[in-house]
C-alpha positions as CSV (number, residue, x, y, z in Angstrom):
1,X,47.5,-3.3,37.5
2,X,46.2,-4.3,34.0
3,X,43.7,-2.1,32.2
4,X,39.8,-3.0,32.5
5,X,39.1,-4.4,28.8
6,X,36.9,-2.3,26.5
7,X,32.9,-2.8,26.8
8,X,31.4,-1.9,23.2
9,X,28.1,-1.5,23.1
10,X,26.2,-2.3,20.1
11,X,24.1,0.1,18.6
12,X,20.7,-0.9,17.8
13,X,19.9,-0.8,14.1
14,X,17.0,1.7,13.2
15,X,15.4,1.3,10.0
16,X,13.6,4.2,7.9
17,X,10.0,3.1,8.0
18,X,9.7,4.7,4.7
19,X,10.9,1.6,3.0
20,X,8.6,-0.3,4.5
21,X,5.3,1.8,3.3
22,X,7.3,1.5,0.0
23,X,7.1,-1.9,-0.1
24,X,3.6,-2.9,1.3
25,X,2.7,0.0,-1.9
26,X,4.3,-1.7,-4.9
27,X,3.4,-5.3,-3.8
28,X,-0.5,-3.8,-2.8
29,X,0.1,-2.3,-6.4
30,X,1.4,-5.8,-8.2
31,X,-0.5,-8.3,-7.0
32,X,-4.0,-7.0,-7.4
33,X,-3.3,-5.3,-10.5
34,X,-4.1,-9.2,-12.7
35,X,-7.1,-9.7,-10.6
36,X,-8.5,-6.1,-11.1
37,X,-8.0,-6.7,-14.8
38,X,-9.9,-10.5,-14.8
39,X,-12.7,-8.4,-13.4
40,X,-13.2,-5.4,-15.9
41,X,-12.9,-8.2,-18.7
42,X,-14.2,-11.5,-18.1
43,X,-18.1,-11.2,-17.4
44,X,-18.4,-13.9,-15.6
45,X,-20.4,-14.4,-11.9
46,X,-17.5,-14.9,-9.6
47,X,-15.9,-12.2,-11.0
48,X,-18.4,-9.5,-9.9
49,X,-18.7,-11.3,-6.7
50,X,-15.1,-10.6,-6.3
51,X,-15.8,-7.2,-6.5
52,X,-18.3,-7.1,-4.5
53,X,-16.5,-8.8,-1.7
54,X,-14.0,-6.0,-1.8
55,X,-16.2,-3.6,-1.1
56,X,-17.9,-5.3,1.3
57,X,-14.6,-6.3,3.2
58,X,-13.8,-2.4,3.4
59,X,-17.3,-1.8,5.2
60,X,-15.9,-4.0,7.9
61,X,-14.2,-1.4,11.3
62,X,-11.3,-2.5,11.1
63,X,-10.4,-2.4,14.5
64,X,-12.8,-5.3,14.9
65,X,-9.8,-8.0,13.0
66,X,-7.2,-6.6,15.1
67,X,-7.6,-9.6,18.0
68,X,-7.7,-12.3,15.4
69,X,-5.0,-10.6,13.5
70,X,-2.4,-10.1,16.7
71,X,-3.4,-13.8,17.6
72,X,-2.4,-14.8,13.9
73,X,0.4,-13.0,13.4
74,X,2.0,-14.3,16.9
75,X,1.4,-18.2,16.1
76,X,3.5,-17.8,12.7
77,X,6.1,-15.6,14.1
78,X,5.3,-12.3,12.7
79,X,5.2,-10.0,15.1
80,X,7.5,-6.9,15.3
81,X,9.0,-7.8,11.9
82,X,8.7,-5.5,8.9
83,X,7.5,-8.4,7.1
84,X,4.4,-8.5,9.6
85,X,4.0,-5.3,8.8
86,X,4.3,-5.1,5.0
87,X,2.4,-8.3,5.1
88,X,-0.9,-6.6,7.3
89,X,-0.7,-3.5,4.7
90,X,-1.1,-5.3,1.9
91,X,-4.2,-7.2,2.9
92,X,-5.5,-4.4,4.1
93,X,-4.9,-2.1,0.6
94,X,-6.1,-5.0,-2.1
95,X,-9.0,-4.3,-1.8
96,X,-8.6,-0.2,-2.5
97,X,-6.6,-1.3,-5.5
98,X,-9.2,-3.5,-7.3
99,X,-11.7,-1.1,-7.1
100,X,-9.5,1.8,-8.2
101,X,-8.1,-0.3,-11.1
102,X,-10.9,-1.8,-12.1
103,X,-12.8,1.1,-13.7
104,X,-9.5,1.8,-15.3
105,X,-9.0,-1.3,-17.0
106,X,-12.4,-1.6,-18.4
107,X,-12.3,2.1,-19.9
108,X,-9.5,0.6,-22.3
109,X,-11.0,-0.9,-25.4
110,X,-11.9,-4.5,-25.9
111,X,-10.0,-4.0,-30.2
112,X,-6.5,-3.5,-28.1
113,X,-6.4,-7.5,-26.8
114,X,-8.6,-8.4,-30.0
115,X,-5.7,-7.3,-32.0
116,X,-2.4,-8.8,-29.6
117,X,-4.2,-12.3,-29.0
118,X,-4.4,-12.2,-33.1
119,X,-0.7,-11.6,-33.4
120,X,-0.3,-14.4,-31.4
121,X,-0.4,-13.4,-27.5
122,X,-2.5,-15.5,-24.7
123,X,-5.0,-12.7,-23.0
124,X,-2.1,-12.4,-19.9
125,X,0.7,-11.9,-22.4
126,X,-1.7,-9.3,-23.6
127,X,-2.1,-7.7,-20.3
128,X,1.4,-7.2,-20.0
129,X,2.4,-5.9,-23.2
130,X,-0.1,-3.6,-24.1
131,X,-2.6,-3.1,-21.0
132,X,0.1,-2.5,-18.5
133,X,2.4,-0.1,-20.5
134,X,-0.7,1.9,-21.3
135,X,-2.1,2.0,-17.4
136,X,1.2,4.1,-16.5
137,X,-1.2,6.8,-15.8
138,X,-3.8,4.9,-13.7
139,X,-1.4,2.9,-11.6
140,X,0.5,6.0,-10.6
141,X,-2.6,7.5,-9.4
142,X,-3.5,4.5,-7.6
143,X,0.2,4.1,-6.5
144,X,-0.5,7.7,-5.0
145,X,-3.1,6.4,-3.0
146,X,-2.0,3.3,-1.7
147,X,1.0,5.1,-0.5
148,X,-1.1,7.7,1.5
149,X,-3.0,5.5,2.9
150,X,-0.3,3.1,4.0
151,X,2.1,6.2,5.0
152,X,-0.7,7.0,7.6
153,X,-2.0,4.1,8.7
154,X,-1.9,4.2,12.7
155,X,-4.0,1.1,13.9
156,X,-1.9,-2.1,12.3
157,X,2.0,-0.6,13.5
158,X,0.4,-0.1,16.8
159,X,-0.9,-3.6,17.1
160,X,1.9,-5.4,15.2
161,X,5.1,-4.0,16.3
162,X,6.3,-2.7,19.5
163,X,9.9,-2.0,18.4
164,X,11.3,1.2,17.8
165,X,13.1,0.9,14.7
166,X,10.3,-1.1,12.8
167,X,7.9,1.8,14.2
168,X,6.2,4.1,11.4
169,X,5.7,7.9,11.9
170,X,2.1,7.8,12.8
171,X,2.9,5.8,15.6
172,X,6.2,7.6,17.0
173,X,3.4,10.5,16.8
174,X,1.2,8.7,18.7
175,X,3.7,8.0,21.4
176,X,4.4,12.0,22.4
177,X,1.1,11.7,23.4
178,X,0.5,11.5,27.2
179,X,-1.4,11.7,30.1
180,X,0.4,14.6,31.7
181,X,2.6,16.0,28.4
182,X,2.4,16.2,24.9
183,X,5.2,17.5,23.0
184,X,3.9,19.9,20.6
185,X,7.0,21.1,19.3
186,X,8.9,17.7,18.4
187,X,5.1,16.4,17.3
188,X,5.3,19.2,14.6
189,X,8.5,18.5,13.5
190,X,7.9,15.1,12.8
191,X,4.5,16.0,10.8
192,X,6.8,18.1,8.3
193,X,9.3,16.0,8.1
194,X,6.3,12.9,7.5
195,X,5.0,15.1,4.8
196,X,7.7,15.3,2.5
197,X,7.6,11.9,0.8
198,X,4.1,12.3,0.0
199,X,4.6,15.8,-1.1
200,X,7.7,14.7,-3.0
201,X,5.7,11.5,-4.7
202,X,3.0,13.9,-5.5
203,X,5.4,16.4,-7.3
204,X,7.0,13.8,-9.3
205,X,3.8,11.7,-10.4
206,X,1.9,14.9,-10.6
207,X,1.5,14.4,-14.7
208,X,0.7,10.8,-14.2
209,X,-1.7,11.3,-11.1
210,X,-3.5,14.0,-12.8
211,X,-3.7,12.1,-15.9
212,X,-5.4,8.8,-13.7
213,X,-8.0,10.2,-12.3
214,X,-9.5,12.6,-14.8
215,X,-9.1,9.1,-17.4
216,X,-12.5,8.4,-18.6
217,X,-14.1,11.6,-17.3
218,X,-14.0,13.3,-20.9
219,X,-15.1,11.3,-23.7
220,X,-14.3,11.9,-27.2
């Protein structure tokens, strides 16, 4: 009589969602951050009406682009992927980033590129070596933001992913909810526990946060 061979059983791999609001944050953060600058310098037409059309796009419901976003996201294969999902969150936190960057930008003097393009720098090489170290204030605050936002954004995870381990905690909050039970003491538990890395990004940007948002207020 010979042994019955060993079944393993592979465990499913669960992934934190908190790297993925990290990373639809920094690139919401980087990618906007040139375009919100173009438009607090350059007074040109299509630069306003860039502005404009990120506000406008934020007046939009945005449960209204979910159809057209599932059916998108389904023909190029990205549903119930974090890159779906990192992907959705950044379109949908451009726009908050221009507009909180862009009154930053333009409360920096116009002598600071005057005096780097005469040493010899092109208006981006500008950008990045004097605007950008000197915005540490402003994109933290706005850094802050983005991350709150993404961190509880409920409507996109529930539309693009159905998988447990790319779920994010607004979501897993959303599913103790039923018909006949909700489960009030695991539902807290999970809040607390979803409120420590904003409290903990809070605490250590505090200086920089603080600093962003009261910029401009006082003039000297």
């Amino acid at each position: 009589m010979t042994d019955a061979p060993a079944v393993t059983v592979a465990k499913p791999r669960v992934r934190w969602p908190l790297s993925l609001i990290v990373g639809a944050t920094l690139t919401a953060l980087v990618l906007p951050s040139p375009s919100a600058y173009t438009v607090a310098r350059l007074r040109v037409r299509w630069t306003r009406a860039l502005l404009q059309m990120s506000a406008l796009s934020r007046m939009v419901p945005l449960i209204v682009l979910m159809v057209p976003l599932y059916v998108l996201f389904r023909t190029y294969g990205l549903l119930n992927s974090l890159s779906g999902v990192i992907l959705a969150e950044v379109g949908f936190l451009i726009p908050y980033a221009i507009m909180i960057l862009v009154p930053y930008f333009a409360s920096f003097p116009g002598e600071l590129e005057d005096a780097a393009r005469i040493d010899g720098c092109t208006r981006f090489t500008a950008f990045l070596r004097m605007i950008l170290p000197l915005s540490t204030p402003g994109l933290a605050a706005c850094a802050v933001i983005l991350f709150i936002i993404s961190w509880h954004e409920l409507l996109i995870p529930l539309i693009v992913v159905s998988r447990p381990e790319a779920m994010t905690v607004p979501v897993i909050l959303a599913g103790l909810v039923s018909d006949y039970f909700v489960f009030f003491t695991l539902m807290m538990a999970i809040c607390l526990l979803g409120l420590l890395p904003t409290l903990a990004l809070v605490l250590l940007l505090q200086k920089y946060v603080v600093r962003g948002l009261v910029s401009g207020a006082v003039k000297g």
